[in-house]
DRENVEX-460404 format. One line per field, with one value per atom (N, C-alpha, C): residue number from 1; residue in one letter; x, y, z. Coordinates in steps of 0.2 Angstrom, whole numbers. Atoms other than C-alpha are relative to their C-alpha. Last residue first. Layout:
# residues N
i: (NUM, ...) .
aa: (a, ...) .
x: (X, ...) .
y: (Y, ...) .
z: (Z, ...) .
# end
This chain:
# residues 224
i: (224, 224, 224, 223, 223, 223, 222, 222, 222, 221, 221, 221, 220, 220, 220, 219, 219, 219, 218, 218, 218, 217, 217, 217, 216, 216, 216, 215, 215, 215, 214, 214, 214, 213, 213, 213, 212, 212, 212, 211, 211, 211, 210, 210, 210, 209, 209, 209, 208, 208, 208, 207, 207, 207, 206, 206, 206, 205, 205, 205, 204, 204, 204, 203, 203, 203, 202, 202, 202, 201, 201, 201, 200, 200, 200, 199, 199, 199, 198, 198, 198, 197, 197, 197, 196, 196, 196, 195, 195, 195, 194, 194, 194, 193, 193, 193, 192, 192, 192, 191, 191, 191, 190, 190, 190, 189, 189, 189, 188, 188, 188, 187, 187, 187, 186, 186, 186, 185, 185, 185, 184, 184, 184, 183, 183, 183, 182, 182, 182, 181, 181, 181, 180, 180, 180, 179, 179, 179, 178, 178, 178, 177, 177, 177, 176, 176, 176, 175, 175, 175, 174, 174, 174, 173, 173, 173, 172, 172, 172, 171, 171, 171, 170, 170, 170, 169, 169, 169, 168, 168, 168, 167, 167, 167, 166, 166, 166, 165, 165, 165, 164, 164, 164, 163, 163, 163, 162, 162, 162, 161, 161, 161, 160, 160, 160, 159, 159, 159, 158, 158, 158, 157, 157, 157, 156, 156, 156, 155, 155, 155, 154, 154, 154, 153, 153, 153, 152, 152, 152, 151, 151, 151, 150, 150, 150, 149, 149, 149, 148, 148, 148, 147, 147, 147, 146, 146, 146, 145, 145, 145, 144, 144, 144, 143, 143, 143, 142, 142, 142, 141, 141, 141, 140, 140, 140, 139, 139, 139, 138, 138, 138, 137, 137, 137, 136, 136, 136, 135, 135, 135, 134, 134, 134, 133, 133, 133, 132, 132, 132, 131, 131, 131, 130, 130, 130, 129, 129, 129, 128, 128, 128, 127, 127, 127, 126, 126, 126, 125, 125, 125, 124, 124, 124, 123, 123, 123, 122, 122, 122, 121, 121, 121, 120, 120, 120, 119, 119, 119, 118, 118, 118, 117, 117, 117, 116, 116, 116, 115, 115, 115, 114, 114, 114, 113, 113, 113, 112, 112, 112, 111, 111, 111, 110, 110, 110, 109, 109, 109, 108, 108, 108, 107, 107, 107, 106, 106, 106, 105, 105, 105, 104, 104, 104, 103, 103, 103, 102, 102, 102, 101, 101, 101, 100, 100, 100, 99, 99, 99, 98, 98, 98, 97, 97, 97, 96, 96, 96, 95, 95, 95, 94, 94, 94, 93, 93, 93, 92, 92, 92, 91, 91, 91, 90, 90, 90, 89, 89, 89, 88, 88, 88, 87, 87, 87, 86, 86, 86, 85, 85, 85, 84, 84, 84, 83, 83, 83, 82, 82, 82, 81, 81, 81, 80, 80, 80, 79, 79, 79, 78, 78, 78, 77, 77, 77, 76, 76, 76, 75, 75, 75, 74, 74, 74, 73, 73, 73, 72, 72, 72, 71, 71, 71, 70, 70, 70, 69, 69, 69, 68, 68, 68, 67, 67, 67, 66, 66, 66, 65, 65, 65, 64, 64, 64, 63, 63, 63, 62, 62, 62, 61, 61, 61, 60, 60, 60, 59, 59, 59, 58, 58, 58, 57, 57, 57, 56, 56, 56, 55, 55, 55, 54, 54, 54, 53, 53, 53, 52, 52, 52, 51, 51, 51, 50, 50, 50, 49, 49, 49, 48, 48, 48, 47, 47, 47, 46, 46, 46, 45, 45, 45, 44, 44, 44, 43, 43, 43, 42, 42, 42, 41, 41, 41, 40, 40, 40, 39, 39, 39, 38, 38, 38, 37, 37, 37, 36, 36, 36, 35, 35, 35, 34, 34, 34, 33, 33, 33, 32, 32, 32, 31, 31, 31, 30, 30, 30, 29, 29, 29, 28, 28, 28, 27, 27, 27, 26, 26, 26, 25, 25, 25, 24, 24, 24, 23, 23, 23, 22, 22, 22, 21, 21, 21, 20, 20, 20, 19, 19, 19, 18, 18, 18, 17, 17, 17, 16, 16, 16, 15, 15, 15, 14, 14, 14, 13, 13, 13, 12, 12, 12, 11, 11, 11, 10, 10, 10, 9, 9, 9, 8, 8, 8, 7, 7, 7, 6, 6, 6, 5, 5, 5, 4, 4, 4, 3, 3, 3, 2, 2, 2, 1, 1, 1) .
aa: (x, x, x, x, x, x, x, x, x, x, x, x, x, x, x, x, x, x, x, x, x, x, x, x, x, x, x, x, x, x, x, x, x, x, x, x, x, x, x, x, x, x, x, x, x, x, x, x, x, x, x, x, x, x, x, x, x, x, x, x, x, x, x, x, x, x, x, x, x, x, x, x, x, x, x, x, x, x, x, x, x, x, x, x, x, x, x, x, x, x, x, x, x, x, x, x, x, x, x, x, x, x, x, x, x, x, x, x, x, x, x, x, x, x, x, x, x, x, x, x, x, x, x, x, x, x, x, x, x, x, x, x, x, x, x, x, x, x, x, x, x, x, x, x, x, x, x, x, x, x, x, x, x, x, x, x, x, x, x, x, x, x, x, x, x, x, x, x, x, x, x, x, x, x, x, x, x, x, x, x, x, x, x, x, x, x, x, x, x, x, x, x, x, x, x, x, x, x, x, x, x, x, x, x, x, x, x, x, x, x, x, x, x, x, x, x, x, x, x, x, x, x, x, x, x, x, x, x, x, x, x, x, x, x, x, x, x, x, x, x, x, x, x, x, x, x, x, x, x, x, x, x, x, x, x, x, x, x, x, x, x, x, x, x, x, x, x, x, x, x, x, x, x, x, x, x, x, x, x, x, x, x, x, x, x, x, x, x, x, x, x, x, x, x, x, x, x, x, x, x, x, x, x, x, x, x, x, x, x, x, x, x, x, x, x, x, x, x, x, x, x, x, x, x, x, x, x, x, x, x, x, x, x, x, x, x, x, x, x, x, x, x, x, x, x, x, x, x, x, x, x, x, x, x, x, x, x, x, x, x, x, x, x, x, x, x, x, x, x, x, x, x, x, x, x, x, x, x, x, x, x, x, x, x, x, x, x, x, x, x, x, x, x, x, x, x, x, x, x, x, x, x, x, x, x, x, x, x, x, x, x, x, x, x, x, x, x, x, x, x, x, x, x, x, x, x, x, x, x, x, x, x, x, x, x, x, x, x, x, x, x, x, x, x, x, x, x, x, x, x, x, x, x, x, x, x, x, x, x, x, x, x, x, x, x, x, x, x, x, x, x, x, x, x, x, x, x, x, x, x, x, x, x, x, x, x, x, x, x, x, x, x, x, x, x, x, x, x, x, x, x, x, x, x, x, x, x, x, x, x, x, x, x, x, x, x, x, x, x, x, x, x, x, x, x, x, x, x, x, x, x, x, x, x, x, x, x, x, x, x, x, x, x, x, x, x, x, x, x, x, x, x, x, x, x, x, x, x, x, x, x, x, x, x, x, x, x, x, x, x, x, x, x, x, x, x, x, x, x, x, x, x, x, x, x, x, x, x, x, x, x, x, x, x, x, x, x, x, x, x, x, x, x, x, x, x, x, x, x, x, x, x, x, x, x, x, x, x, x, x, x, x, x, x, x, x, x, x, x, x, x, x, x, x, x, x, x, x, x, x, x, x, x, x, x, x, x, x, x, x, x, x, x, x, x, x, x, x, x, x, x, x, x, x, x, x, x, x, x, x, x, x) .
x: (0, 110, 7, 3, 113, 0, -5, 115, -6, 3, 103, 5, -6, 112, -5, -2, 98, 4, 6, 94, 0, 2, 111, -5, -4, 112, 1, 5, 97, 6, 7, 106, -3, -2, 120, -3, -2, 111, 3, 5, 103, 0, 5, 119, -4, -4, 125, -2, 2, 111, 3, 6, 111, -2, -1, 130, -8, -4, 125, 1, 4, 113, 4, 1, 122, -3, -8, 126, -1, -2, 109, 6, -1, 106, 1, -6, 99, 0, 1, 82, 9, -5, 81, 0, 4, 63, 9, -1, 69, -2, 5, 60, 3, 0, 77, -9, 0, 73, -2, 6, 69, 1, 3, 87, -9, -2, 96, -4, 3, 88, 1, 8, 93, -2, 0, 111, -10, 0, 113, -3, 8, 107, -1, 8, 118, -6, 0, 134, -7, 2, 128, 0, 6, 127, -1, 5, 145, -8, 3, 149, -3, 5, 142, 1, 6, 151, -5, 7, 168, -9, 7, 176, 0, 4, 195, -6, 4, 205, -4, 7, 215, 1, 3, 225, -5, 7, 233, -1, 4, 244, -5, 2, 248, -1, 7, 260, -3, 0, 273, -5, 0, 275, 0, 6, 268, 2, -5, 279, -5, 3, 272, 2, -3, 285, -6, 5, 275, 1, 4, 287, -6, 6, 301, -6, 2, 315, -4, 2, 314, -3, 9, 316, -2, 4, 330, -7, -2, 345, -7, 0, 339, 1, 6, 336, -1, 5, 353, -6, -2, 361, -3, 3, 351, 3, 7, 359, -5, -2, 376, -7, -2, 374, -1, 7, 365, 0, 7, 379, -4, -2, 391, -3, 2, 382, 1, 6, 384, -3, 2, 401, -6, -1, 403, 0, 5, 393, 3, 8, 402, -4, -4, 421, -7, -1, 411, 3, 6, 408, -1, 7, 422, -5, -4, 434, -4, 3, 421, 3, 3, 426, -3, -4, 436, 0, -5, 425, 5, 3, 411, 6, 1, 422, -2, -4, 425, -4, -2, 417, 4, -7, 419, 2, 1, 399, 7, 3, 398, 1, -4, 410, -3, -6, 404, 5, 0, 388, 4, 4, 392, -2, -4, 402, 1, -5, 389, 7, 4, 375, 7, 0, 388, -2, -8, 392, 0, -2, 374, 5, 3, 368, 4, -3, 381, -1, -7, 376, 3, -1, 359, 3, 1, 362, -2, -4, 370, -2, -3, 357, 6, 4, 343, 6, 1, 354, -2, -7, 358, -1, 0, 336, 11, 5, 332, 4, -2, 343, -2, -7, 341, 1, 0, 323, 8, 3, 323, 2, -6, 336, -1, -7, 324, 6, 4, 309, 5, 1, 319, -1, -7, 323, 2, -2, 304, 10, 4, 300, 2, 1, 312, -1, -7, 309, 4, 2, 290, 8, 1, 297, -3, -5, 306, -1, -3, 292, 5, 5, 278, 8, -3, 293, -3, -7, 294, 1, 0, 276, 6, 1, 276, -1, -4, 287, -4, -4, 279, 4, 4, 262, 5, 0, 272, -3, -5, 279, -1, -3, 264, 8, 5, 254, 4, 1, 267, -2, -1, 269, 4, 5, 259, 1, 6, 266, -3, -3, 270, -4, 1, 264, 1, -3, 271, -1, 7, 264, 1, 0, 282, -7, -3, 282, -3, 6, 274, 0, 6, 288, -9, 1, 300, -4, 0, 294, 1, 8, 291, -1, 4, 308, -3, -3, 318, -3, 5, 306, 3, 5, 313, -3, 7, 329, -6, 4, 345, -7, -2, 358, -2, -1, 354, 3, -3, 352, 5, -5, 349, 3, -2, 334, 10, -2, 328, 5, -3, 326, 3, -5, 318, 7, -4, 307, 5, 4, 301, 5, -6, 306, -3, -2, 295, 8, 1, 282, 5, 1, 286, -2, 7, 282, 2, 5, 295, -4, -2, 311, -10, 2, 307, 0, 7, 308, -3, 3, 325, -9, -1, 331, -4, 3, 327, -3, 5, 332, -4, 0, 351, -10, -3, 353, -5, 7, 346, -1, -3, 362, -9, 1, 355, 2, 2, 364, -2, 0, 369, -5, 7, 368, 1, 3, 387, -6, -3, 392, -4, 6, 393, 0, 5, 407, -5, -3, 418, -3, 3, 405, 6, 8, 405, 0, -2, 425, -6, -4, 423, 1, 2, 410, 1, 3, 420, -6, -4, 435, -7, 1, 423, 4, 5, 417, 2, 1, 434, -7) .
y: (-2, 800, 7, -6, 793, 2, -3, 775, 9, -5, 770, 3, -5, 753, 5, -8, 748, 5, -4, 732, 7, -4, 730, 2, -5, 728, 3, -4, 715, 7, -1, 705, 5, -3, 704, 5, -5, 699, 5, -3, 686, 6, -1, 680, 2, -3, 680, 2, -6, 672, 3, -4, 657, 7, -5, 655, 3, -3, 652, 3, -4, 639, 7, -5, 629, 6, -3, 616, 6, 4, 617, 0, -5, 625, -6, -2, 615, 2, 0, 622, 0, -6, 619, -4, -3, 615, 5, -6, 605, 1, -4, 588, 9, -5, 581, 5, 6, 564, 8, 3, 578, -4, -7, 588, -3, 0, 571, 5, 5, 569, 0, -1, 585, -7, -3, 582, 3, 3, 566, 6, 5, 573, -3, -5, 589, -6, -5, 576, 5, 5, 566, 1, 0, 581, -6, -5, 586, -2, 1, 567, 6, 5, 568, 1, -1, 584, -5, 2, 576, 3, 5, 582, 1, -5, 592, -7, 3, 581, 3, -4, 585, 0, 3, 573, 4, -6, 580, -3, -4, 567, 3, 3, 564, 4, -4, 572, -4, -5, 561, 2, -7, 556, 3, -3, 539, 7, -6, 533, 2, -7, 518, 4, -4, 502, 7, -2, 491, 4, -2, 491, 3, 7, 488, 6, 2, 501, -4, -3, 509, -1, 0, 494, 3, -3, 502, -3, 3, 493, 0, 5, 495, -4, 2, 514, -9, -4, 515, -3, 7, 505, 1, 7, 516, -5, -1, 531, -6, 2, 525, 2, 10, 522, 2, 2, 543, -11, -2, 549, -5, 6, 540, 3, 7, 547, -6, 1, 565, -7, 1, 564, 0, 10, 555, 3, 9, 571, -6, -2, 586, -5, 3, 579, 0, 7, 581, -5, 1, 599, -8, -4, 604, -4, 2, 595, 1, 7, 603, -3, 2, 620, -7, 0, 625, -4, 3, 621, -2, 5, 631, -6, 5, 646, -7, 7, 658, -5, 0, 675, -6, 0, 676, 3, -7, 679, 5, -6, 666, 6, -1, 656, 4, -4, 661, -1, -6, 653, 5, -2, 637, 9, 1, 633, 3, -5, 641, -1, -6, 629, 7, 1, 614, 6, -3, 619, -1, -5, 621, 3, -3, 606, 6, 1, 597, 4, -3, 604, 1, -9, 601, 3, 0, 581, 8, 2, 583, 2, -5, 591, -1, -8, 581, 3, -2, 567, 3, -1, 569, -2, -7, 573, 0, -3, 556, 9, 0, 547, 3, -2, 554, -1, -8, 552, 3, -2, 533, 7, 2, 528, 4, -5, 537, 1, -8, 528, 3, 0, 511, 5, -2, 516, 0, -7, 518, 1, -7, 503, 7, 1, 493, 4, -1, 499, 1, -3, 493, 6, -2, 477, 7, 0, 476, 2, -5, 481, -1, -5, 469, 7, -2, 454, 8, 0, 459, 0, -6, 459, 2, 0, 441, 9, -1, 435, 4, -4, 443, -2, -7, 435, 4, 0, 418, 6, 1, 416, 4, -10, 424, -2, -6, 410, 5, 1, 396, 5, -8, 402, 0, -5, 386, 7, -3, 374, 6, -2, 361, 6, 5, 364, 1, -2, 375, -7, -1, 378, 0, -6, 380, 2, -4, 364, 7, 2, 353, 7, -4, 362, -2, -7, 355, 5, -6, 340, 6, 1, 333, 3, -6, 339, 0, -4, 328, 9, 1, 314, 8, -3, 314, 1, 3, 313, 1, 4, 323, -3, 5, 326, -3, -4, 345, -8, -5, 339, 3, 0, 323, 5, 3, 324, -2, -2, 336, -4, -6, 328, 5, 3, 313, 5, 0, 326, -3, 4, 334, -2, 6, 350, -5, 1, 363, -5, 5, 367, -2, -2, 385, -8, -3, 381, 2, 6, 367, 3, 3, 378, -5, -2, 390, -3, -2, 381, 2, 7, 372, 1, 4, 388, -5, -4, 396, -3, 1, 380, 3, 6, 380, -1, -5, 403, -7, -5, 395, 2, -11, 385, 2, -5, 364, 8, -7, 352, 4, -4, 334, 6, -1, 323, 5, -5, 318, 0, -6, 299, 7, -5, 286, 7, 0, 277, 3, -5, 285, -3, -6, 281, 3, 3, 260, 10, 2, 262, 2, -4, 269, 0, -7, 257, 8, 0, 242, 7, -2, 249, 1, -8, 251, 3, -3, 234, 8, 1, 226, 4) .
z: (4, -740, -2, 4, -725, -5, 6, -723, 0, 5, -706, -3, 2, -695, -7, -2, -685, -2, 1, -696, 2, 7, -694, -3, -1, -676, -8, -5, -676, 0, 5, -689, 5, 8, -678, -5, -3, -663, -5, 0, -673, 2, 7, -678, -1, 2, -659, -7, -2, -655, -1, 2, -668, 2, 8, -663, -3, -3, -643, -9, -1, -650, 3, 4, -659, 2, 3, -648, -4, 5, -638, -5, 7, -623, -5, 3, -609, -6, 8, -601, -4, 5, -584, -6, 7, -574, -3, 2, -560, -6, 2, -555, 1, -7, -548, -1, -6, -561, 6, -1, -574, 5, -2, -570, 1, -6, -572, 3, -5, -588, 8, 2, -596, 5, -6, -587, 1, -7, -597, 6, -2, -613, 10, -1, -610, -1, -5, -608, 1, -3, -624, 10, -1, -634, 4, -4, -630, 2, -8, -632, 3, -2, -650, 9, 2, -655, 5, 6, -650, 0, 2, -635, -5, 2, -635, 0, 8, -625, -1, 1, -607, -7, 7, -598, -3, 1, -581, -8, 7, -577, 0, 7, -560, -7, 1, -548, -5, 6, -540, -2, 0, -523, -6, -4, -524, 1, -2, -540, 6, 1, -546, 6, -4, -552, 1, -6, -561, 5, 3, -578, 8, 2, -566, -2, 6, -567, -2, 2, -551, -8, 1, -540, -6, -6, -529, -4, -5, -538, 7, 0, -554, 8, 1, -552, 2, -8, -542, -4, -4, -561, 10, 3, -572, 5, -2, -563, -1, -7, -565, 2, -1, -584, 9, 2, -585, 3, -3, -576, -1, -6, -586, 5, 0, -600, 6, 0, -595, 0, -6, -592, 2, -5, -607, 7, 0, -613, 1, -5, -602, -4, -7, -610, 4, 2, -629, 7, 0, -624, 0, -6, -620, 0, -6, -634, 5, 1, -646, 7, -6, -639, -1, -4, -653, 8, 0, -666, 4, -3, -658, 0, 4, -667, 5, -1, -652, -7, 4, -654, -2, 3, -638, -7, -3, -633, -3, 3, -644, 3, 5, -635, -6, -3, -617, -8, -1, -622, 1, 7, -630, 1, 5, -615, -5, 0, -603, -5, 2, -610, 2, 5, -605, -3, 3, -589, -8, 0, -585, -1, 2, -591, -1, 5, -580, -7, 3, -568, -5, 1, -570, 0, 12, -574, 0, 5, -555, -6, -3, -544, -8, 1, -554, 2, 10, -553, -1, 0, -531, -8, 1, -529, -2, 5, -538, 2, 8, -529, -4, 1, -511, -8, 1, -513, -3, 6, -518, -2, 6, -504, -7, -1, -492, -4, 2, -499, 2, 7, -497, -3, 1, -479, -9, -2, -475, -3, 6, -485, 1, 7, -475, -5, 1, -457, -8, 1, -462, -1, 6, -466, 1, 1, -448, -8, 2, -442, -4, 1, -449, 0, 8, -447, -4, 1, -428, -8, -1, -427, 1, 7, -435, 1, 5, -423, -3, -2, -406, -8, 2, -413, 2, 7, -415, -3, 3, -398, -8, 1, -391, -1, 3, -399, 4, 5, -393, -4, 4, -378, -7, -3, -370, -2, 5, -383, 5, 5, -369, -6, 4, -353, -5, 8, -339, -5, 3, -322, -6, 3, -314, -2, -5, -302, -1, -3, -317, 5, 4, -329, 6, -1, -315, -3, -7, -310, -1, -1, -329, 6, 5, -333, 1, -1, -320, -3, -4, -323, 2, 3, -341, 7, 2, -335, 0, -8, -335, -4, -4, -349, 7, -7, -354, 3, 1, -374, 7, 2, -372, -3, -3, -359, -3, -5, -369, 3, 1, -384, 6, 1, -375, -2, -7, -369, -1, -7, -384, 5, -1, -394, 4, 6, -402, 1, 4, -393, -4, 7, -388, -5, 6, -372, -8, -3, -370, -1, 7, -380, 2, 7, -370, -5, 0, -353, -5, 0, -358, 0, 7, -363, -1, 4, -344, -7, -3, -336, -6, 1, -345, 0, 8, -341, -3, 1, -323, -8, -1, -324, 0, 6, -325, 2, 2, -312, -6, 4, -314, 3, 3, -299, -2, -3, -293, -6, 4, -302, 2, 2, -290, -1, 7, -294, 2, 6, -279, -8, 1, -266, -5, 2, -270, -1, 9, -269, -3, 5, -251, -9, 1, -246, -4, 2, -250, -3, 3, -242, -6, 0, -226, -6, -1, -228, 0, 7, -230, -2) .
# end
């Protein structure tokens, strides 16, 4: 009776779960990362909390410990993956920009040669309307399908700024005043360096030139 007893008693006892290594690993990142507790554990992997406590104890592992190179490896992964980004976005840009240029010149060019080739003809312009008229909606649908790339790359937004493009060169005749505001500034600036320069004055350049004048026709003797 005892040894059925036995028997019966060792077929209800239920084998001691095991965790995979693959199981372990998981369970271990998920522990330093902070970001799960033990009950969680326990009902995720199906063993007991004392189970976890021995082995994170065993391994030297407390929770949250790769917490800070969990978060310093994400945010270096967002950095490139934005940097990736920008760099693929600038590439999109170029391509766009240099495949419309290449195009709206073609187009350009088969147009101008239309108008060309029928003077040259002697062709009445009339003729070549048809022509001309096929190379502006294809001009336009250019133009639509460009606007739709721009839009799609950004290009369109007022705050959009170009980094490889040239700036404006912005050039204004001066005002009288700011000329003499310019020569006051540099009159003082020359006092502060203690130099002795003599700015010219607006006029002065015509005065000499009209003295110069006058000084060549005083020279001039009519012969009788």
């Amino acid at each position: 009776m005892s040894e059925v007893t036995a028997e019966a008693a060792a077929k209800t006892v239920k084998p001691r779960k095991r965790l995979t290594p693959r199981q372990w690993a998981e369970a271990e990142a998920l522990w330093g990362a902070g970001e799960i507790t033990l009950p969680q554990l326990c009902a995720k992997y199906g063993l007991q909390k004392s189970a976890f406590t021995r082995h994170f104890n065993k391994i030297g592992l407390k929770k949250g410990d790769k917490a800070k190179d969990i978060r310093a490896a994400a945010e270096d992964a967002v950095s490139k993956a934005a940097k990736e980004e920008a760099a693929l976005l600038a590439q999109r840009i170029r391509e766009t920009k240099e495949e419309h240029y290449k195009m709206a010149a073609g187009l350009a060019k088969l147009t101008w040669a239309e108008i060309v080739q029928a003077k040259a003809n002697a062709t009445p312009f009339g003729a070549i309307i048809n022509n001309v008229k096929a190379l502006e909606l294809a001009m336009n649908a250019l133009r639509k399908a460009r606007e739709e790339r721009y839009a799609c790359l950004g290009l369109d937004k007022d705050d959009y700024v170009d980094e490889e493009a040239l700036p404006d060169l912005v050039i204004q005749e001066l005002t009288p005043e700011q000329i003499e505001q310019l020569r006051e500034r540099d009159r003082l600036l020359a006092e502060e360096m203690g130099l002795d320069i003599e700015v010219a004055k607006p006029d002065q350049s015509v005065v000499d030139d009209e003295s110069d004048a006058d000084d060549e026709d005083d020279e001039i003797v009519e012969e009788g």
